[in-house]
C-alpha positions as CSV (number, residue, x, y, z in Angstrom):
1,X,0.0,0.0,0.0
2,X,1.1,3.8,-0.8
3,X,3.0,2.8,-3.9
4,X,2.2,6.4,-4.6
5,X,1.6,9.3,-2.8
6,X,0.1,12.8,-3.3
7,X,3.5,15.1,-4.4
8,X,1.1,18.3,-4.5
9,X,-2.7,19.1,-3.4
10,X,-3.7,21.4,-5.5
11,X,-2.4,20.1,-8.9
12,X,-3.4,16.3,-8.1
13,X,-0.2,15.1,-9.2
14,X,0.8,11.2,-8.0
15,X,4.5,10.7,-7.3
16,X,6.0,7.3,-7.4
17,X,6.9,6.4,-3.4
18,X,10.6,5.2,-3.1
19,X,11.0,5.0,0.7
20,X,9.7,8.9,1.3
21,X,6.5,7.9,3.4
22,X,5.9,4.2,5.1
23,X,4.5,1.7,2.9
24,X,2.0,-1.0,4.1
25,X,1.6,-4.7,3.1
26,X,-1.6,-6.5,3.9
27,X,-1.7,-10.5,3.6
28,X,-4.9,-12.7,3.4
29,X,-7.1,-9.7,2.4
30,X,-8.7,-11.9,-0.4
31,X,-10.0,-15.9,-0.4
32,X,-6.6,-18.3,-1.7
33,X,-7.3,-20.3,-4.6
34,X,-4.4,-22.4,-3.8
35,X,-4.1,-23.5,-0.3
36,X,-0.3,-22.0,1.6
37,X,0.2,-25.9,2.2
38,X,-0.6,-26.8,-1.5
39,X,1.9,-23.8,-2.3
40,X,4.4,-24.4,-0.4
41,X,4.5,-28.2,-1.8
42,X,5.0,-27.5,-4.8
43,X,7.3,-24.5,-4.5
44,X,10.1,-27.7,-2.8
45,X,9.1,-29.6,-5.8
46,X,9.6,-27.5,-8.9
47,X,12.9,-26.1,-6.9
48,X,14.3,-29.1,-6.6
49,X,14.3,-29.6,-10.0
């Protein structure tokens, strides 16, 4: 979250955030498809390889 920020009010302009404000990352915000188990399995299988 905050990938971009608000550079100037009044003009509306977005500025791209490289480390000038805190950014936010939010995990499980949406139903898996794929369970972390099921993920993780096959993640130790294809690297293996």
């Amino acid at each position: 979250m905050q990938k971009t920020y608000g550079e100037d009010l009044l003009s509306g302009k977005r500025k791209k955030n490289r480390g000038e404000i805190k950014q936010y990352y939010y995990e499980d915000t949406h139903p898996a498809i794929v369970s972390k188990e099921l993920y993780e399995k096959v993640q130790l299988q294809l690297n293996a390889k």
